[in-house]
C-alpha positions in Angstrom: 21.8 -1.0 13.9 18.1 -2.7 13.7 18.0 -5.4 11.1 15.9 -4.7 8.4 12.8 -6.1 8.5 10.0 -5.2 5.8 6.2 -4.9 6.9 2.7 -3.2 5.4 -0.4 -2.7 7.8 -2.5 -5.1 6.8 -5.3 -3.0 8.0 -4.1 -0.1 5.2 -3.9 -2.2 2.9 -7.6 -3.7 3.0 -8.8 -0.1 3.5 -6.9 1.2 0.2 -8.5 -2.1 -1.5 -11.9 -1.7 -0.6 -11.4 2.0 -1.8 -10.5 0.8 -4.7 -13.8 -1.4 -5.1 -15.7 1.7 -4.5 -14.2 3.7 -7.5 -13.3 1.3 -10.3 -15.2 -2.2 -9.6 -18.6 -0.8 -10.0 -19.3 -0.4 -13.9 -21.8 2.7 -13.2 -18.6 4.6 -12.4 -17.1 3.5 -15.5 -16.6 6.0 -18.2 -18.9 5.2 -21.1 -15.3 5.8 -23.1 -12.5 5.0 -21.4 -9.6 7.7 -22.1 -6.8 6.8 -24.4 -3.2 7.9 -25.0 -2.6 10.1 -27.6 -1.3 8.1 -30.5 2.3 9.9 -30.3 2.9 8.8 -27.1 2.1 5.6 -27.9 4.6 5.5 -30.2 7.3 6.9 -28.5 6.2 4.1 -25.5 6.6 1.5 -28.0 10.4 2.8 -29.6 11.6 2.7 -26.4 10.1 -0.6 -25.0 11.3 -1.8 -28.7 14.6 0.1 -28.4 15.6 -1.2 -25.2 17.5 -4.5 -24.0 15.5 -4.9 -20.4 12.9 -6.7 -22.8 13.3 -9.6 -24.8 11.1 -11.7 -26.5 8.0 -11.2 -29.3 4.7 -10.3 -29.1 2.5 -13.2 -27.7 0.4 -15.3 -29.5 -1.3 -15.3 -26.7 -1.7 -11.8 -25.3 -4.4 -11.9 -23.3 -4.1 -12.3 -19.3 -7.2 -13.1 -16.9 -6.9 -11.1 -13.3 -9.1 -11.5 -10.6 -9.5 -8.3 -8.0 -11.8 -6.0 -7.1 -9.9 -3.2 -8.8 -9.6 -3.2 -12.2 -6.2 -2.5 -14.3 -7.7 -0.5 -17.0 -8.6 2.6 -16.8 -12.0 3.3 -14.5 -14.0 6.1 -13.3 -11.3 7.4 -11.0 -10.3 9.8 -14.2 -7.0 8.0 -15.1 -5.5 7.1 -18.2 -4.2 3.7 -19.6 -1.2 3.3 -17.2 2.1 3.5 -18.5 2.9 -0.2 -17.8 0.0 -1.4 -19.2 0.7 0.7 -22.7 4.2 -1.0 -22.4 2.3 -4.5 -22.4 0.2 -3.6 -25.2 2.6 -2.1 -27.6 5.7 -4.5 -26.8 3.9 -7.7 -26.8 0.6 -7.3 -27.7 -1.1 -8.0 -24.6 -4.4 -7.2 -23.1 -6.1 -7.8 -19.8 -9.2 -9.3 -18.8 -10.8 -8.4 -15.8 -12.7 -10.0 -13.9 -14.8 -8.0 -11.0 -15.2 -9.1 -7.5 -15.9 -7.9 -3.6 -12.9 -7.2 -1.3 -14.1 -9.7 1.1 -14.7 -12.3 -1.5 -11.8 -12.7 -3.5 -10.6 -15.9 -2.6 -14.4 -17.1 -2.7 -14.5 -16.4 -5.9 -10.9 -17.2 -6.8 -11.5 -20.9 -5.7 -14.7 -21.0 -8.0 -13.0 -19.9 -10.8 -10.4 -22.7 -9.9 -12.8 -25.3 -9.7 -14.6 -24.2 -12.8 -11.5 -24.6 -14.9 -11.7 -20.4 -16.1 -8.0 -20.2 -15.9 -7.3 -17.0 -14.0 -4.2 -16.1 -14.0 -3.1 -13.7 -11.7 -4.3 -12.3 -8.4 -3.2 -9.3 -6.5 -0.2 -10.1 -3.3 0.0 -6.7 -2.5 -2.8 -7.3 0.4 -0.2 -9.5 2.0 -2.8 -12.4 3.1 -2.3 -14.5 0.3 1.7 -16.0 2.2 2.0 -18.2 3.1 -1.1 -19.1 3.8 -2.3 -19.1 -0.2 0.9 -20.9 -0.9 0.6 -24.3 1.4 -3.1 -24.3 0.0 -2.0 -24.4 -3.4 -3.6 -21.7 -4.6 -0.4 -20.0 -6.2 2.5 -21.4 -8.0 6.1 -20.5 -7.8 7.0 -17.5 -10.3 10.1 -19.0 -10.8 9.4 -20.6 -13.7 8.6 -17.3 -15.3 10.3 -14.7 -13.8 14.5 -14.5 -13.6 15.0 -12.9 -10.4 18.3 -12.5 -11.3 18.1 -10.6 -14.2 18.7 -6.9 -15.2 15.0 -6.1 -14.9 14.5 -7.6 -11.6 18.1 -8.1 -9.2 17.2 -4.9 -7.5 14.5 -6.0 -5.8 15.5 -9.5 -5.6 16.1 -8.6 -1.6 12.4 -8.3 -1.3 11.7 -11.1 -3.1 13.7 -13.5 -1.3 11.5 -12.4 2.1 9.2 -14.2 0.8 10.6 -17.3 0.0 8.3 -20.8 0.5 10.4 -24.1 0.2 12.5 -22.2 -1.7 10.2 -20.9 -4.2 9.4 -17.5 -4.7 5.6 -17.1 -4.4 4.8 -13.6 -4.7 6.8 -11.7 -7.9 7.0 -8.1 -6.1 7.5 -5.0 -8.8 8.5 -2.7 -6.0 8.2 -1.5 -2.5 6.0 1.2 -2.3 5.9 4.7 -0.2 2.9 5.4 -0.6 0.7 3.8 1.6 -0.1 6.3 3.7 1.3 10.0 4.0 0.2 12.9 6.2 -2.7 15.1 4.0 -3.0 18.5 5.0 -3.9 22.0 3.9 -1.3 24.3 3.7 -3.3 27.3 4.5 -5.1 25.9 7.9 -1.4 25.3 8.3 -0.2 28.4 8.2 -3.9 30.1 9.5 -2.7 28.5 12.8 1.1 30.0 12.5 2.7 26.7 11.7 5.7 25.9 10.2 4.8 24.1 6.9 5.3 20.1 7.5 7.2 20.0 3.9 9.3 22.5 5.0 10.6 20.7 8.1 10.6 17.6 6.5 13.3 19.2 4.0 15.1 19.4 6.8 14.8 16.9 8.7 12.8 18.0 11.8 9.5 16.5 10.6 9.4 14.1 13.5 7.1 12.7 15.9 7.7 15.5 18.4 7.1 18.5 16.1 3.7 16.5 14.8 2.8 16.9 18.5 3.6 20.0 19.3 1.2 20.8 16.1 -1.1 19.2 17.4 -1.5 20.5 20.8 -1.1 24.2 19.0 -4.5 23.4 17.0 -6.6 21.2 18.8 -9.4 23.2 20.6 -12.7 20.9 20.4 -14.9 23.4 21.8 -14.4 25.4 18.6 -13.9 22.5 16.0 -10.6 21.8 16.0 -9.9 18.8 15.3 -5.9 16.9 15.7 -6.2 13.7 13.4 -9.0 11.9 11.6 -9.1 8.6 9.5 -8.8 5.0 10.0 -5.1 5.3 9.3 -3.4 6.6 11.3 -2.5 3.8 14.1 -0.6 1.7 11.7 0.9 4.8 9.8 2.3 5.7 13.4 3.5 2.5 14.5 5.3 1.5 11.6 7.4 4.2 12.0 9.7 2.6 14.4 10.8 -0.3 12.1 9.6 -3.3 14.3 6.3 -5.0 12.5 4.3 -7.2 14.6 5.3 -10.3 13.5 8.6 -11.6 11.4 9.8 -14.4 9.8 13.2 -15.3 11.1 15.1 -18.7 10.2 11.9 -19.5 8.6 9.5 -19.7 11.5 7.1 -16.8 12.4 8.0 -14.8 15.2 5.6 -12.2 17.8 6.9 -8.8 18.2 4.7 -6.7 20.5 6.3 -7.4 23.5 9.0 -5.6 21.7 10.0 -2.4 23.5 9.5 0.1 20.7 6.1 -1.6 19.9 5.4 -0.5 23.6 6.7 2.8 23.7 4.8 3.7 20.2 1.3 2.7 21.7 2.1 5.0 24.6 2.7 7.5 22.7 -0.5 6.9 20.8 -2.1 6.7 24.1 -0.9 9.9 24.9 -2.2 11.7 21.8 -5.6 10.2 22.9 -5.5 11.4 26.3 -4.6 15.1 25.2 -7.3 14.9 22.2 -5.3 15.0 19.5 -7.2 12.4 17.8 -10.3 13.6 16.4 -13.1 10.5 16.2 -15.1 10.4 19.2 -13.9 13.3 20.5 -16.1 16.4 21.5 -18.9 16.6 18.8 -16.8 15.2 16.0 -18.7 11.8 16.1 -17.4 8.5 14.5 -17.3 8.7 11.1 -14.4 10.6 9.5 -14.7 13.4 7.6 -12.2 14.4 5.2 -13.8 17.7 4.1 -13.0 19.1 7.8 -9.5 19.3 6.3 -10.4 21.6 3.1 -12.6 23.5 5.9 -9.9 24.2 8.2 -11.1 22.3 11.0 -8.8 19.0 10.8 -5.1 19.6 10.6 -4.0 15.9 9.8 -5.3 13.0 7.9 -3.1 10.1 7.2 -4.4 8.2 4.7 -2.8 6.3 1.1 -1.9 8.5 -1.5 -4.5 6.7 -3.4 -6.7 8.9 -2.8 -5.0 11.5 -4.3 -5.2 9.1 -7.5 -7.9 10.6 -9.3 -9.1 14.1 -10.9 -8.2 17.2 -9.0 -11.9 18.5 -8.6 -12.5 15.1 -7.1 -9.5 15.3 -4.4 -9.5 19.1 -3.8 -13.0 18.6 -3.1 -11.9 16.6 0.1 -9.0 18.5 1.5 -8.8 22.4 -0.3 -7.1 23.6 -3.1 -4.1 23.9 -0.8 -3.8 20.5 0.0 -0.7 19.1 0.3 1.3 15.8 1.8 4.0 14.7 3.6 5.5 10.9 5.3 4.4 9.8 8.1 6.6 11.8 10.9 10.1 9.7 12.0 10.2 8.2 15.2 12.9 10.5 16.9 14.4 7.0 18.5 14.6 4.7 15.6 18.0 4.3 13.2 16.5 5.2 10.1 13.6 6.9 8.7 11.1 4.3 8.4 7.8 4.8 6.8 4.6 2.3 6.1 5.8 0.3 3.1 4.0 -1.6 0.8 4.7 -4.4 -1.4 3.4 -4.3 -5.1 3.1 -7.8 -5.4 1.4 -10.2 -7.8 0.6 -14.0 -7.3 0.6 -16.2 -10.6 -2.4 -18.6 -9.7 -2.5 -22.4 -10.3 -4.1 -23.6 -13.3 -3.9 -20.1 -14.8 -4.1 -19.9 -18.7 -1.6 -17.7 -19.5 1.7 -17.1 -16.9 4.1 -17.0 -19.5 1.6 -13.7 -20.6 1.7 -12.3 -16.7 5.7 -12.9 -16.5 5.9 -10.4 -19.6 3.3 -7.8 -17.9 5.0 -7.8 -15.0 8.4 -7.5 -16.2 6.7 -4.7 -18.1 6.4 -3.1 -15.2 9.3 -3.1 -14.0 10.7 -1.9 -16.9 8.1 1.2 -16.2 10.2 1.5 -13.2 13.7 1.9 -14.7 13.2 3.4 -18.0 13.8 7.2 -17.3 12.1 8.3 -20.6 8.7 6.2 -19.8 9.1 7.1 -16.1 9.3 10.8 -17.1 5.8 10.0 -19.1 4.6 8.7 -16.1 5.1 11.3 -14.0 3.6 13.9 -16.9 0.4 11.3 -16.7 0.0 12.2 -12.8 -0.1 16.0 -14.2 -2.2 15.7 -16.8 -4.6 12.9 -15.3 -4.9 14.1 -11.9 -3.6 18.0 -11.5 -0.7 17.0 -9.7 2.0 19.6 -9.0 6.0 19.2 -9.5 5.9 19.4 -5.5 3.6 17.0 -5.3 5.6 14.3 -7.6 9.1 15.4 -6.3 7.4 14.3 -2.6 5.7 10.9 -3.5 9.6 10.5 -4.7 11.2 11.0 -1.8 8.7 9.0 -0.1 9.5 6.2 -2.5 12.9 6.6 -1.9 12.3 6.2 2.0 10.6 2.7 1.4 13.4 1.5 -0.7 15.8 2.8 1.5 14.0 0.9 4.5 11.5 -1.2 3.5 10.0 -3.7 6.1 6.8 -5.4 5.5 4.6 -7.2 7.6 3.4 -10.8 7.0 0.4 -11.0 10.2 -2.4 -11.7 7.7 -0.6 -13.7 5.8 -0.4 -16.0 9.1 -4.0 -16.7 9.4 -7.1 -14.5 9.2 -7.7 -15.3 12.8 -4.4 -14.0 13.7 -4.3 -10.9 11.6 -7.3 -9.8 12.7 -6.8 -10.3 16.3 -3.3 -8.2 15.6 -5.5 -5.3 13.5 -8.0 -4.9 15.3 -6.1 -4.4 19.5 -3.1 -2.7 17.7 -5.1 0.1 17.5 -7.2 0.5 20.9 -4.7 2.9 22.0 -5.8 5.3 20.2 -9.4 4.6 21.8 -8.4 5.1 25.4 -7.4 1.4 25.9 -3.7 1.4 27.7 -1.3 -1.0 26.3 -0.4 -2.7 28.9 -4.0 -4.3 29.1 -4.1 -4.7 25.5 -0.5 -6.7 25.5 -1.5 -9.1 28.7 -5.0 -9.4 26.8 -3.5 -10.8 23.6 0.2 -12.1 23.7 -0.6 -15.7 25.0 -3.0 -16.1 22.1 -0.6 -14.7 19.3 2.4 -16.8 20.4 -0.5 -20.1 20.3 -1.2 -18.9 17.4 2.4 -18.7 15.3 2.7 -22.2 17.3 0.1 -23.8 15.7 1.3 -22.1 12.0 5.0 -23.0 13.0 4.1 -26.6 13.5 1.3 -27.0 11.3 1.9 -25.0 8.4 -1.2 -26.1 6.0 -3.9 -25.3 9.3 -3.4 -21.4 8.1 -6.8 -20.7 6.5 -7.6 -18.5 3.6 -11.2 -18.0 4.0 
């Protein structure tokens, strides 16, 4: 059996970030009152956050936390509520957090002036995956060690994860959880069954929702001279290729290690190549242009559009205007070849950064949650908050579920950007010329020496990985 590995496209997860920038980081998309929990649930949050053993400790005398992102904690304009962890913060310990606004691209920018400038942030968002090691050997973060008991009740179950992402022996990033849903397949169940397809849930049920069946979809509905259009967004090549289990580049006895000459990285850009060739991927092709267009899936004219559930993270009017009333999702398809059912996995992740104000206050936010995460009763009020907040379906929860349960089955992650900006762009951006009528075989003999120089230099050199 393939060893484990865990991985997240790097190029997902800068796509999901920046998507949050444009709903919640702009304050003219703000709510001029920000919705609140009803005061009942609030209570019963607090009883059982009081009531149970997974937390220790009082309230803080010093609740408030300082984080740095260009997404903002608190509820925004995306119609959501105070999250359920966050209420857990605020009830058990009194806690609060302050947010402070910035551009995707200039995080670390502005992360370093805040440094200099003494402000005290205290904690920054891992879950990008560029801030290790890279972030670390510039001692921008500090060991959560000192805060966090990996060993605990709240956190040994994903103490796994967290020792991936060990630096000298310190654990750098505190991650909650892995996360499934990065990326799923969004359709519309009635351009579905319009075209007299079986229903991708259904064969998922039962295990037939592979890469083959996608295909053979896809070939059934593409037809460009009528608009019919295969598959549209800037997700899909990662969401494909991490469906074989083999990330770009490991860590293995604590040196970085290349991976696309790897035989299943090969045979997954052919077959990327070869949806290409047969026009199953909609940009560029015919009169679709180059821009995506999620709409064409509400309209019947896309079948597929991979993309993070995120975007399914806000009021229904808002998502249904995109895809239908009947939309619907479902993971990535699994890679007929591979040993288990691997899907791209993310990494919740938070860094506690030097000179902060107030870890002790981000070590109790974080273990709050995680206690969101194994509480039944405040996971069950979750769950009702996806329903209420964002017109979510029992379907709809009972399948980001399962997809959760596929990333904690298998979770690999990749580390590229956390190598060097350099190298995880390099990685990023020919990764995905397959699926714009590049073969692989030039892209691999175009870009291996480089790579390998690369994770040489980073191997050898550890504090020339750059952060910029």
């Amino acid at each position: 059996m393939k060893r484990v590995r865990y991985f997240i496209s790097a190029l997902l997860i800068a796509a999901m970030s920046m998507s949050f920038l444009a709903c919640s980081s702009k304050k003219d998309n703000k709510p001029e009152t920000a919705k609140e929990l009803d005061s009942d649930l609030r209570n019963e949050i607090r009883q059982n956050a009081e009531n149970s053993e997974l937390l220790t400790g009082d309230k803080l005398e010093n609740g408030e936390i300082k984080w740095l992102s260009d997404w903002d904690i608190n509820p925004d304009g995306t119609g959501k509520n105070v999250p359920i962890d966050l209420a857990v913060f605020q009830e058990r310990y009194g806690g609060k957090i302050k947010y402070y606004s910035c551009v995707y691209e200039d995080r670390y920018e502005k992360l370093t002036e805040y440094m200099s400038s003494g402000e005290g942030i205290d904690f920054f968002y891992g879950g990008n995956l560029d801030a290790f090691p890279r972030g670390a050997v510039k001692k921008m973060f500090v060991p959560a060690d000192d805060y966090i008991d990996f060993d605990s009740p709240l956190w040994e179950d994903v103490k796994d994860v967290n020792d991936q992402f060990l630096w000298n022996g310190k654990h750098y990033m505190a991650g909650v959880q892995a996360t499934g849903d990065t990326v799923a397949v969004v359709y519309n169940k009635k351009t579905v069954a319009e075209a007299g397809f079986e229903d991708p849930a259904d064969l998922y049920a039962r295990g037939e929702w592979t890469w083959d069946t996608f295909q053979e979809m896809l070939e059934g509905f593409v037809d460009t001279d009528n608009q019919k259009y295969g598959i549209d967004g800037w997700w899909f090549e990662f969401g494909l290729i991490n469906t074989i289990g083999t990330t770009p580049i490991s860590l293995e006895n604590g040196k970085l290690v290349s991976n696309i000459g790897d035989p299943d990285m090969e045979r997954v850009q052919n077959w990327i190549y070869d949806l290409y060739q047969k026009n199953c991927i909609a940009i560029g092709v015919g009169d679709f242009g180059w821009d995506t267009k999620p709409a064409y899936v509400g309209e019947g004219k896309t079948l597929f559009y991979p993309i993070g559930l995120y975007d399914l993270y806000m009021e229904k009017d808002k998502w249904t205007a995109k895809y239908g009333e009947d939309a619907f999702f479902v993971p990535m398809p699994k890679d007929p070849e591979a040993d288990e059912y691997y899907v791209p996995t993310g990494l919740e992740a938070y860094m506690f950064v030097s000179g902060g104000s107030n870890p002790e206050g981000v070590a109790k936010y974080l273990d709050c949650k995680r206690f969101a995460h194994l509480d039944p009763r405040t996971k069950e009020i979750a769950d009702q908050q996806f329903k209420d907040d964002y017109g979510w379906t029992q379907e709809m929860l009972d399948m980001k579920d399962s997809m959760q349960q596929l990333a904690e089955d298998n979770p690999v992650i990749d580390i590229s950007r956390g190598v060097s900006q350099d190298c995880g762009t390099l990685i990023n951006d020919s990764l995905r010329l397959t699926a714009r009528g590049t073969p692989w075989n030039e892209t691999y003999e175009s870009i291996y020496a480089t790579v390998e120089k690369y994770l040489e230099k980073i191997n050898s050199d550890p504090e020339s990985a750059d952060v910029d």
